[in-house]
Every structure is written in structure tokens, then in C-alpha cells.
N, C-alpha and C positions, 0 to 999 in steps of 0.2 A: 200276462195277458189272460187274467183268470175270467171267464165269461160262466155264470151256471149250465150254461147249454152247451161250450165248445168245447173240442177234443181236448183241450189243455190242462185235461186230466182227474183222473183219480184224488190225485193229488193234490188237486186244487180245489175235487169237490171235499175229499177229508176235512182241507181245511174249513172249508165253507163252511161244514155241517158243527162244525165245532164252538162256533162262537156267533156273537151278534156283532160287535162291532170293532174296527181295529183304533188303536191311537197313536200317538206318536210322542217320542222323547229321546231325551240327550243330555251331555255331559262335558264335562270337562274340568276344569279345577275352580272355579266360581258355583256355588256359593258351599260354607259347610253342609254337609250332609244331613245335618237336621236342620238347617236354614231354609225357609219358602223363599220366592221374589215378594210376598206382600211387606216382609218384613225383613230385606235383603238393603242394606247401606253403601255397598258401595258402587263399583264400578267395572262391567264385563266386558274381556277384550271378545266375542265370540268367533269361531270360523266365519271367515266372507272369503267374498272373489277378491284374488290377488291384484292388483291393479296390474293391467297391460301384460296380464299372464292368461294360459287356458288350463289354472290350477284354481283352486281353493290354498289358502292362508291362514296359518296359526300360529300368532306371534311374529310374525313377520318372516315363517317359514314356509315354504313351499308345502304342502302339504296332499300327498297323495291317497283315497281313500279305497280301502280294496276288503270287501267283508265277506260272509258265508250268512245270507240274510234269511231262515224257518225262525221269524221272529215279529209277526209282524204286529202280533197283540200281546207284549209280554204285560198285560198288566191287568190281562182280562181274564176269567174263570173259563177253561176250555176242559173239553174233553179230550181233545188229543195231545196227550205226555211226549207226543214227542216231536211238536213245536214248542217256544216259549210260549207259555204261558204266564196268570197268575202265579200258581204252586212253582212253576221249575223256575223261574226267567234266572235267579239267582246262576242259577247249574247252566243254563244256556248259556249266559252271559260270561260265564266264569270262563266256558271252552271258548269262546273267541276271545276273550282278553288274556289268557295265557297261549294261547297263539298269534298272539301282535296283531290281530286281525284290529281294525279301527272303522268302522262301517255298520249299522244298522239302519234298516227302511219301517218304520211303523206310521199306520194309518190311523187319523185323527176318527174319522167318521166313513160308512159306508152307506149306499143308497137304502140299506134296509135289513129287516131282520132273516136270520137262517136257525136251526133247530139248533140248539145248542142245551150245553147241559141243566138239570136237573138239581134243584128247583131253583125256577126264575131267579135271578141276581137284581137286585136295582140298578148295578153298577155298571152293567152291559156297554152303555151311551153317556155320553157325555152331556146328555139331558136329563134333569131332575122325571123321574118317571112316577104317577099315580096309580094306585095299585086298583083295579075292578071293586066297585061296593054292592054286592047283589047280583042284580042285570045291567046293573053299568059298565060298561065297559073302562079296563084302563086305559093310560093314555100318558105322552109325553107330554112336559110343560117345555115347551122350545124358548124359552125366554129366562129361564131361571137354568144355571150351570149344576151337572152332579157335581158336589166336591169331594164325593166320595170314590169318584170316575178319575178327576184330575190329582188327586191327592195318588191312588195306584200309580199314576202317570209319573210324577213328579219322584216317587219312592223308586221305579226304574231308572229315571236321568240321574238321581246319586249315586245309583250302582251304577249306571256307566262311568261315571266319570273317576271310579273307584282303581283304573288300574294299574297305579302303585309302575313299578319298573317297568311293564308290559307295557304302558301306554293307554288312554282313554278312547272308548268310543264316541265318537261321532256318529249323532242320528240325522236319517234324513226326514223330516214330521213330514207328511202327506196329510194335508188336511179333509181330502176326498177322494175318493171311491165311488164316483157317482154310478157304476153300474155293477157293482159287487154289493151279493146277496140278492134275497128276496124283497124286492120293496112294497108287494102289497103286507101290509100288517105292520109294517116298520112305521119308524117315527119320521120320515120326510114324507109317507102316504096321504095323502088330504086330511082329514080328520083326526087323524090318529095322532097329529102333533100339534097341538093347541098353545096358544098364546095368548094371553091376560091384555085388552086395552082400558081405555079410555074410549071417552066420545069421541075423541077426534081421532082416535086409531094407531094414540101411541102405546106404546109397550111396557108394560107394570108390572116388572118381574117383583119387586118387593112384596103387593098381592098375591101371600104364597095362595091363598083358597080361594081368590076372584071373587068375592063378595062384598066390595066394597061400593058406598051408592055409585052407580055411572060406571063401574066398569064390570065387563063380560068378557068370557072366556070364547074365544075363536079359533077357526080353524087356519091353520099355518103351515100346513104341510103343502106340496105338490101335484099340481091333480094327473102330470102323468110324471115316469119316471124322467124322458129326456128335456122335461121342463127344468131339471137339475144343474142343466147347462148349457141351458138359452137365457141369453141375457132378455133383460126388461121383468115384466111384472108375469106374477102366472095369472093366467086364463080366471081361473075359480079364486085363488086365495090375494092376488094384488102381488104389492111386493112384499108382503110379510115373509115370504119363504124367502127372500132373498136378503131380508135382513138379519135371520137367522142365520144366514150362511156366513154374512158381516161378522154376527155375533161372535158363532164358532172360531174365527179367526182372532179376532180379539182377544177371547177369554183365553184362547191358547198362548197367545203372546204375550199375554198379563202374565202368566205364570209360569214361562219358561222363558222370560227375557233374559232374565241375571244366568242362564248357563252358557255357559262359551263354546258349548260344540252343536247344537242346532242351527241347523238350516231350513228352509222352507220349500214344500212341494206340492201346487196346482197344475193340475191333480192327476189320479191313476186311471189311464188308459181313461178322459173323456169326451173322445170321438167315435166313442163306443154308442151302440143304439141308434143309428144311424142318425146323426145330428151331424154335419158335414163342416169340416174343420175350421172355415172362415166365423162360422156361428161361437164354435168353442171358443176361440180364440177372442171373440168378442166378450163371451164373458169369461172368459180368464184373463180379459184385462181388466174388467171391475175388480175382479180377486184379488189381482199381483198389487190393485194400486190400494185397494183395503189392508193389505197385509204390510206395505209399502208403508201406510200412515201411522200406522199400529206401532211398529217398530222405530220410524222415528221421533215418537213423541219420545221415545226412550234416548234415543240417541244424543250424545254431548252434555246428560246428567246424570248428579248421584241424586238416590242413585237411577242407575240407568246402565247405559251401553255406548262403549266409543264406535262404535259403528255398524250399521245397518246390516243383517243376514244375508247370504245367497238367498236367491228364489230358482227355483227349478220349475221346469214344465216338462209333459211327457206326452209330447207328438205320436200319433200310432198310422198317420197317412205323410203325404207331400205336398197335400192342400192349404199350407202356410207354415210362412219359413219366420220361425224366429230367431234365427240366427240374427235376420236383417230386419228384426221388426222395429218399428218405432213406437211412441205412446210410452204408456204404460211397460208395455212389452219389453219396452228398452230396460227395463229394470230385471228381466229375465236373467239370469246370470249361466244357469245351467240347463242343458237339455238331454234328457234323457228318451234311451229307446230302452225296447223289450223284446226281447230273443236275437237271434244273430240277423235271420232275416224276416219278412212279413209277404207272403205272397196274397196277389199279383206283383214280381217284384219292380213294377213300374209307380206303383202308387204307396209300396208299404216302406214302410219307415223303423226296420226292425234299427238295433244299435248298431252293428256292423254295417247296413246299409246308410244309416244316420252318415256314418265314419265316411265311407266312402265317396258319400256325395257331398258333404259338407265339411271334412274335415280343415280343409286348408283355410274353407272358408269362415270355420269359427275360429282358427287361429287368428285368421285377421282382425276379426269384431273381439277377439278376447273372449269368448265366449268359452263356459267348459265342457265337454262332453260327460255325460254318464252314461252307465249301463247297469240299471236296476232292479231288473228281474229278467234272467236268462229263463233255458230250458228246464223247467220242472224236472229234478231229479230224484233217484233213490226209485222209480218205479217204473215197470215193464212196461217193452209197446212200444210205439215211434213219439209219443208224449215223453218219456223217460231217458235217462241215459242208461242205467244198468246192464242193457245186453250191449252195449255200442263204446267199451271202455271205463264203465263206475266215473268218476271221478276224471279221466282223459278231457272228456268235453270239457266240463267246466274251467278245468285248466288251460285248452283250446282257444276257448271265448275269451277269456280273462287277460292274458298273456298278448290272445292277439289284439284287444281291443286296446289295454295299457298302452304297449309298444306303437299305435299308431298315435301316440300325443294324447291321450284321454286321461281323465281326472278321477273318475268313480266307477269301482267295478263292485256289483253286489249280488255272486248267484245265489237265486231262489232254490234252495234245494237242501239236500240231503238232511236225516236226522241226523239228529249232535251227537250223539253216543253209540251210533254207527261205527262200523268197520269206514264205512265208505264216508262216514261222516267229519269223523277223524281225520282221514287223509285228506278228503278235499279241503279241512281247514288248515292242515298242514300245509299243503301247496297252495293255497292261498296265501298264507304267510311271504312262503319264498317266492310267490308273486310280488308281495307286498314290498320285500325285502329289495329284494332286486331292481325294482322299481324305482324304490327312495335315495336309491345312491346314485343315480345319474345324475347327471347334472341341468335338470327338467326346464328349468331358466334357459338353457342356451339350446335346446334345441326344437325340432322341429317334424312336422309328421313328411314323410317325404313324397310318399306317394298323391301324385293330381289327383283331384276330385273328379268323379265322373260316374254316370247314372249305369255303366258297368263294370267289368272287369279291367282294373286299373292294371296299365302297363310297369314293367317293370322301374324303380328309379334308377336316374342315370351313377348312382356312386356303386350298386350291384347289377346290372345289367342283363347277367346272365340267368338270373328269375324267369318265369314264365309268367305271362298276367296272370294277377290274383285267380284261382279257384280253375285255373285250366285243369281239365279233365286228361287223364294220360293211362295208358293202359303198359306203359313202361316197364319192367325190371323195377323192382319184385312183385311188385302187384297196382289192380289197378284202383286208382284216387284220383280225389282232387289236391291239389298244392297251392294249399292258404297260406297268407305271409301280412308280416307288419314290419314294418321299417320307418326309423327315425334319424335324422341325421341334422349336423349343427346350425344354425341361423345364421345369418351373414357376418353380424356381430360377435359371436361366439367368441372366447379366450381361450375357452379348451373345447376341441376339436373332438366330437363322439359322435359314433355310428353304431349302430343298433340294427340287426334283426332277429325278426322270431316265426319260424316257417314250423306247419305240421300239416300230416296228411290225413286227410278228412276225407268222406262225402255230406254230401245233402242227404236230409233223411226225406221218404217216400212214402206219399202216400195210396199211390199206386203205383205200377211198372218199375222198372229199377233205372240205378243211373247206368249212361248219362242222362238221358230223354223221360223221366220219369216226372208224373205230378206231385210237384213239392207239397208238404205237408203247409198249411196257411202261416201256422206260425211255428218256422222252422230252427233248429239245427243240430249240431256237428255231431255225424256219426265217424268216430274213430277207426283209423286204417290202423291196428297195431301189428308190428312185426318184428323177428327178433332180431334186432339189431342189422337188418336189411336195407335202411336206409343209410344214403352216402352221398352227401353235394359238391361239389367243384362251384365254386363263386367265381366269377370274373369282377376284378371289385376295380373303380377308376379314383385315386384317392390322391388328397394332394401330397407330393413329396415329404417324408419324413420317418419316423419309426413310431410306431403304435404298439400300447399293450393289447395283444389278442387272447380272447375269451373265450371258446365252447361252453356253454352253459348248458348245462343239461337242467331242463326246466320244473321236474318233479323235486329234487332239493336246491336248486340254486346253487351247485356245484360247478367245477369246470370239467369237465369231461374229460381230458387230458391229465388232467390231476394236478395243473398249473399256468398261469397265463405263457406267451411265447411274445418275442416282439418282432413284430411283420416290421420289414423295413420297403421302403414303398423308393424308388431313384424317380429323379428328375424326369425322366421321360413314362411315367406311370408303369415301368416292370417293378419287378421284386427279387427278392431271392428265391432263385429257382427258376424263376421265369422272366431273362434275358429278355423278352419281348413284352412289352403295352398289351394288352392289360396282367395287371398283377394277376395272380390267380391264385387260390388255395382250398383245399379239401381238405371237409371234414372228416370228424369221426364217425364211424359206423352208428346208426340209433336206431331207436324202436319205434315213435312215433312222432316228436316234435324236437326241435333245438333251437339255438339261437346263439347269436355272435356280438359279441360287445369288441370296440374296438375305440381305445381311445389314445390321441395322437399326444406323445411324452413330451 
């Protein structure tokens, strides 16, 4: 939720101030690593949506994606060391692929320019750029591609897809950013992005100096910022800006078709700038079907691609559901939120809120959930996690949002070679880990959908609704949960949860009654080993391996499974009487129970 004006931090203006524009790429075992797609023969299987799953698919595997994402321009010259960058991405990239992480989010293009390092780059944008002659001013050519922009681009997706026993990354390309950065002075600004036509106003990029008889150099840029993402023509420049938007999608797919782990995303946070969500969505279905055609001119040739990418969208209100869209939109595959929650929480659409009121419902469309960019971490303040558990939230978020049937978890945070940085990619990992060994095909998010605090499910019962407030023994929190349990089809029989004590964070008064931060969450309750639950669990007859997992290494907490034996009339051992019932071990701030029927 990076805005230049909003609380969303230090951390988000750092990054700002560091770069001009972000890009996006990806990986996987297609094509060699000195191989382009111009000059690529054969044929890429790439990640897409699983058919009649609410996964992503690689090889014909379920595949679950869970990253540690301070990466979002690895290919651009920054000043801050400690995002990827140009200079490190190597060194980025390496700490998440020796931590199995499999997840990165980088942005194609942003609404505009911000101060960044010293001296100018041409390489900034993925626009061929003119440099000032005198008193003239310089200026982007929007019609002619850097290839010295996509070529950095393309030199990262071979390091991703580089990792060897570890595993590959998987990027998610964002093609826009339409309200990050400065946009006056940038290249979508009116003038400042020029296009080469013809008489009749077509577009002559081959004319690298626009002097040829009959054709001139025009303006193609935007004449406001949220003309970025309204559909039809702009006001001042026609539809030329919009076919530069065309273009950008193109040329991006031109040249990262042949990699197998790209996927597609229109675009970050744009409902931003007050443009009211029916409008966005109107042109993000010009988008989704441009990037739609792009890709299948590829598909079913060498070479080419046996089948078409995910496309993802990133809703930031409730003003339209593309879970249930149709059009174009039906080609949406993935929907991403950003933070836990988004207050007003009647209208915001943070990821946890996405989950809650949509969850069941994108199970049924197949649709995937993601969550890609949480609470800005590693810095002070109620924008930060550092005084509220380092590393605990992200774990929080992550954990709970996986465990309710979700697809993609990518927190925006921490430096890499951090204390703090290190660890949350380590427990990420055993996120990750923990994750991929279910049995994701056969089960199901449990908890009803509902615009609040969802009641507890009927196979643990003894839950309080989601985020109930309780001033209980040992201290006082709320009690967050996620649970998953089999499909009706199922063959093997799993149950799943993962509860921690949190609050909301504030940004005035305290909990419970306090004004939540706009774009909120998880402040961590930690305590030593003061927590202890009793589950009332109602499960069908049989014997199950039981789990404690303690969720910082993916351990069992017990120091080994046990097998709950569950009699005919829903008691157990111990408990002679309906419902089963069992307690756990003592912990410090989260756990989680795997239970699967032998």
C-alpha cells in the first residue's frame, strides 16, 4: 500500500527515494541462461492456474508460493544496499533461494519519476530515453523499448530460475504501479513521453530521430495521473497513452514468454487516487484481454508456450468482485490483497479481509488467493513491526493466511542480511515447508465467508470467533485462527489449524475500542510459554496422526506426532464423552495442529 503521502512509511519513502522505476521477472528451467526468447526454439511449460484448483501449477504440481519480497527493482541502479537492487540482486536472490523461499513481486513500470541515484541512468524505464541538448529538454520516446532496461530484466529471471537443489523462483511481473512515485516529470506525464507518428497517427518506432518526411514527434504521455486507469482515450493526448500501455505489455511478453515461472499482475493498488473501483476494473479488463492475446499468440507453438500465464489483479476496496467477474475478467486467475486489514473495514479489502469474505467463494470459482505485500517491516512506529515481535507478524500473516486455502504469501519487509532479516526468511521457509506437504488437492478452507468475525468451524468448535477480544489469563489479546479441513471427495482425511495472539495496531486510543491504523496489522502478544488451549474437536470416527507444530521451525512441539483415536460416538481417549477434546502444549505466541486421519 505504498502512497507518497501515506503513513505507510519510512520505508516505503526509502524505497521511493531510491529508484525511478520498478520491473518485473522470472524463472524457472526454460530457456539456457545465455538464451533470449528472440532467439529461444523450443517450448515452455510456464506456471498457470491449476485447473479446478485455488493453486497455481508447475508441471502438473500443485504448487504453493511463499517469499520474503525487498526486491521489487532487482535490476535497476538504486541507492539503497539494502533492497535488491542492480549491484546486490545477485546476493538478494541467493538468501531466498537457499532458503527455499520461491516467490518474488517486481514492477514493470511506475506512474513516475522519484530522486534516485547519481548520475542519471538511461536504464531507469523501460522506455528508450533522450537525453536534454542545450535548453531542450529530455524526454522519453514511449514507442521504441530500452533494451538495455529489459536485457537487466531478462539477466535476473536467469538468476532466478538458477536454484539448483533449492528450487526456482517464481516472479510475479506487475506491469503497473499507476500511483507510485512522482508523476510530474516522469515519463506517463503529458509531454514528457513522446511518440514518433505518421499522418494518420500511427506509431513509427523504427524512426529512432523522427525526421522523416510526414512524420512528428507527439505527445503520449497523460494529462492527469488517474487518467492511468480510466479506460477510453485521454482528454489531451487521445488513445496514444493507452496504447503505450498495450505496448508495455507486449514487449514484456515478447521477452519473457520462453521462462516457465512468470506470471502476470494488473496492477498495484489501482483504485488508488480516488478513481472508484467499477472504472478500474473497466480498464483492467482492456489490460487482462491485451495481455490475454499477447500470450496466446505464443501458445500451442515452437516455439512458444503450452499454455497461457496466471493474471492476477490487486482489489484495494469492495466495489467489485472479481471473484465473479465475467468478460475479460474471467481470465483473472488470481486476486491479491495488501496488509491484513484496510480500514473503513466495511469497504477495505485488505488480504485477510479478501480471505474472510471471499474465501469459500473463490474456492468455488477456482480462483487463487494471494497476499502480496503485507505490513512494511524492519522499522519503528505503528507502520513497522519491530517494537510488536521483529519478525512474529510476518509469521502471523503468513501462516494465517496459507492455512485458510491461499496460494501466495509475499511479505514486503525486512533487509536481507538482517538479524531480523534472516529469520523471517527462515520462518518463511518453514512456512513454506509446511505448507507443501499437505495434501492441498483434497482440502478446503473451513471457515464461512462473512463481512465479520467468522464463527468458529463445526470440526473445532471450541474456537471463539475469529479476532475475539478477551482479557483472559495471561494477558489481554485478540485470538486469530485459520483452519482447513477435507473436501467431501477427499481420500485422505486432513485437518489443519493455526491460531496466535495478536492485536490490531492503533492509531489512536488503545484496544479494544481504539482507531485502527487505515492500513493495518498484527501487533504481537508474546508470552513465555503462557499460552495453553483445550480444543473440543467433532471428527469422524478413526485414528489420526497428531501434530503440535510449533511454527517458528516447523517442528512438533512434543518432540513427536501421537495418534488421537477419535470412537464411534465422537469421544476419544480420555474423554469418554462427545466431543473429543485435547490440550495443548504450553507456547509463547502462535501454534498450530495438523491432524491426519491414518
Amino acid at each position: 500500500m505504498w502512497r507518497p503521502n501515506s503513513t505507510s512509511s519510512v520505508r516505503a519513502l526509502t524505497f521511493l527515494t531510491g529508484w525511478l522505476l520498478a520491473a518485473a521477472v522470472s524463472a524457472v528451467t526454460v530457456p539456457p541462461a545465455t538464451q533470449r526468447c528472440a532467439t529461444f526454439t523450443g517450448s515452455a511449460s510456464p506456471i498457470s492456474h491449476c485447473p479446478a484448483t485455488n493453486y497455481l501449477c508447475y508441471a502438473g504440481a500443485v504448487k504453493p508460493l511463499v517469499g520474503v519480497s525487498d526486491d521489487a527493482a532487482c535490476h535497476i541502479p538504486l541507492s539503497d544496499n539494502t533492497i535488491c537492487n542492480l549491484a546486490n540482486n545477485q546476493d538478494v536472490l541467493q538468501s531466498a533461494i537457499s532458503n527455499s523461499l520461491n516467490k518474488i513481486r517486481l514492477w514493470v513500470a511506475i506512474a513516475g519519476n522519484s530522486p534516485i541515484t547519481t548520475p542519471f541512468h538511461d536504464y531507469d524505464h523501460p522506455f528508450a530515453y533522450v537525453r536534454p541538448v542545450g535548453m531542450t529538454p529530455g524526454y522519453w520516446r514511449l514507442d521504441i523499448p530500452n533494451e538495455t532496461y529489459f536485457s537487466n530484466l531478462q539477466n535476473v529471471v536467469d538468476y532466478c530460475r538458477q536454484g539448483g537443489i533449492f528450487g526456482n523462483i517464481t516472479v510475479e511481473v506487475t506491469f503497473f504501479a499507476p500511483f507510485i512515485g512522482t508523476f510530474s516529470g516522469g515519463p506517463w506525464d503529458g509531454a514528457n513521453g513522446k511518440v514518433c507518428v505518421d499522418g494518420a497517427g500511427n506509431f513509427q518506432p523504427g524512426d529512432t530521430t523522427c525526421t522523416q518526411i510526414g512524420h512528428s514527434l507527439v505527445a503520449a504521455g497523460f494529462s492527469s495521473q488517474d487518467q492511468f486507469v480510466r479506460p477510453g482515450a485521454d482528454p489531451t493526448n487521445g488513445n496514444r497513452p493507452r496504447q503505450v500501455q498495450q505496448n508495455l505489455i507486449q514487449w514484456t511478453v515478447d521477452r519473457l514468454y520462453c521462462y516457465d515461472n512468470v506470471y502476470w499482475e494488473i496492477a498495484n493498488e489501482p483504485e488508488s487516487g480516488g478513481v472508484d473501483a467499477i472504472t478500474v476494473s473497466q480498464w483492467q479488463a482492456n489490460m487482462v484481454q491485451k495481455a490475454v492475446d499477447a500470450e496466446n499468440a505464443y501458445v500451442g507453438h515452437t516455439p512458444g508456450v503450452t499454455a497461457r500465464r496466471a493474471i492476477a489483479v490487486n482489489p484495494t476496496t469492495t466495489g467489485f468482485n472479481y471473484v465473479t467477474a465475467t468478460g475479460s475478467l474471467a481470465n483473472v486467475n488470481v486476486i491479491n490483497g495488501h496488509y491484513t486489514e484496510i480500514y473503513p473495514a466495511g469497504t477495505g479489502m485488505g488480504a485477510i479481509q479478501l480471505m474472510l469474505r471471499s474465501g469459500n467463494a473463490a474456492n468455488s470459482a477456482f480462483k487463487v488467493l494471494g497476499f502480496n505485500e503485507t505490513k512494511i517491516s524492519a522499522i519503528t512506529g505503528n507502520a513497522g513491526t519491530l517494537p510488536a515481535g521483529a519478525p512474529d507478524s510476518a509469521r502471523a500473516e503468513g501462516w494465517e493466511f496459507m492455512l485458510d486455502h491461499a496460494g501466495v504469501y509475499d511479505h514486503w519487509g525486512y533487509n536481507y542480511s538482517s538479524p531480523n532479516g534472516q529469520a523471517a526468511r527462515t520462518q518463511m521457509k518453514n512456512l513454506k515447508n509446511f505448507v507443501s506437504a499437505l495434501f492441498l488437492r483434497q482440502l478446503t478452507k473451513s471457515a464461512a465467508d462473512t463481512t465479520g468475525s467468522p464463527a468458529a468451524p463445526a470440526w473445532v468448535s471450541s474456537l471463539p470467533a475469529w479476532g475475539t477480544y478477551t482479557t483472559s489469563p495471561p494477558i489481554a489479546r485478540r485470538q486469530f485462527w485459520a483452519a482447513m479441513e477435507p473436501t467431501s471427495t477427499a481420500t485422505t482425511k486432513q485437518y489443519v489449524l493455526y491460531l496466535h495472539n495478536s492485536l490490531r495496531r492503533c492509531s489512536s486510543g488503545t484496544e479494544p475500542s481504539c482507531t485502527y491504523l487505515t492500513f493495518n496489522g498484527y501487533s504481537p502478544v508474546i508470552t513465555n510459554n503462557l499460552y495453553q488451549e483445550t480444543l473440543s474437536l467433532t471428527l469422524p470416527a478413526g485414528n489420526y496422526t497428531a501434530e503440535w507444530v510449533q511454527p517458528t521451525t516447523n517442528t512438533d512441539i512434543a518432540g513427536s506426532p501421537f495418534t488421537l483415536t477419535v470412537n464411534a460416538n465422537g469421544s476419544c481417549v480420555g474423554n469418554p464423552n462427545p466431543p473429543c477434546k485435547i490440550t495443548s502444549p504450553h507456547y509463547s505466541y502462535d501454534i498450530a495442529l495438523k491432524l491426519t486421519k491414518q
